[in-house]
C-alpha positions in Angstrom: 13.7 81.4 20.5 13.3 84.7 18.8 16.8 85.9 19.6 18.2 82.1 18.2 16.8 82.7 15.1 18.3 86.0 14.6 21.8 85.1 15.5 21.2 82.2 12.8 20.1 84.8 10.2 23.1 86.8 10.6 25.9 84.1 10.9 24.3 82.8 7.6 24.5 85.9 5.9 27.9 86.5 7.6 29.4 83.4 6.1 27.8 84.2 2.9 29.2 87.4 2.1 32.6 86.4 3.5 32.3 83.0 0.6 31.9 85.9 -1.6 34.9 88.2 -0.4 37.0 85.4 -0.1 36.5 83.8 -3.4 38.6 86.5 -5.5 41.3 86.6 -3.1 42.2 82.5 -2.8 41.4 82.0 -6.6 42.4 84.9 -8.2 41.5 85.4 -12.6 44.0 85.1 -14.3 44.3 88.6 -17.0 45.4 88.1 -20.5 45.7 90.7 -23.0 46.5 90.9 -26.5 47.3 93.9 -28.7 49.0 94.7 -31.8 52.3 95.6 -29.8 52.8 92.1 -28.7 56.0 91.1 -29.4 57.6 95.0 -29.6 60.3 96.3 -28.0 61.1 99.8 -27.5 64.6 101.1 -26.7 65.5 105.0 -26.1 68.0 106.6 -27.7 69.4 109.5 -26.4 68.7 111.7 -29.1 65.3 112.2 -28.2 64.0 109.0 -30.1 63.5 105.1 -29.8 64.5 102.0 -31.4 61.3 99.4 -32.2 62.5 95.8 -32.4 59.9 92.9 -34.0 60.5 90.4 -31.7 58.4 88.3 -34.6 59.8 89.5 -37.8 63.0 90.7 -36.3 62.5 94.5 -38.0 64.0 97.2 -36.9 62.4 100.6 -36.9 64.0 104.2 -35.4 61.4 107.0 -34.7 62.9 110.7 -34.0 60.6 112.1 -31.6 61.7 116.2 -32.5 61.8 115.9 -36.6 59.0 113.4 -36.7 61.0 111.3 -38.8 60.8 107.5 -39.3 63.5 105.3 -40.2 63.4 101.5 -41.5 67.0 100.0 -40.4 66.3 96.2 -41.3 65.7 92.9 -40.2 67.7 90.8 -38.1 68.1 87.0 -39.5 70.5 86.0 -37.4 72.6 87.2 -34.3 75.6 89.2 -35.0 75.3 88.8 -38.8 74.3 92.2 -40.7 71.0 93.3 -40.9 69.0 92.7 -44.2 68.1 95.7 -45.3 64.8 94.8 -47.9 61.6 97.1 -46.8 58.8 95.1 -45.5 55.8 94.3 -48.0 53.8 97.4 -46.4 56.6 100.0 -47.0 57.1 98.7 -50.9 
């Protein structure tokens, strides 16, 4: 009887660490992360710099990673056009 109730214990406990294992693995969290980068992208040069493209203004920024320098090139308004070259409102 004694020996029953041991084997009982431990398949209980048994199935309830393995509820807790499993539960990660067949419904994983989904991870979503914001920053103040979303909707940048970076291009190298090879020069030693990048390109920065807006992908919601559609600004244009080069950065020279020797001089330091920082260049405003524009926005894009539409493919293949030329770039309007106004500064954003910060930059004014």
């Amino acid at each position: 009887m004694n020996n029953l109730y041991i084997k009982t214990c431990l398949t209980a406990i048994v199935l309830l660490l393995a509820t807790i294992v499993l539960k990660p693995i067949l419904s994983p969290t989904v991870a979503e992360a914001q920053s103040p980068a979303n909707g940048i992208q970076i291009s190298a040069q090879g020069n030693g710099g990048f390109l920065l493209y807006d992908n919601t203004t559609g600004r244009l920024w080069s950065y020279d990673l020797f001089r330091g320098n920082v260049g405003y090139w524009g926005r894009i308004a539409l493919p293949g056009k030329p770039l309007v070259k106004n500064l954003p409102a910060e930059r004014q």
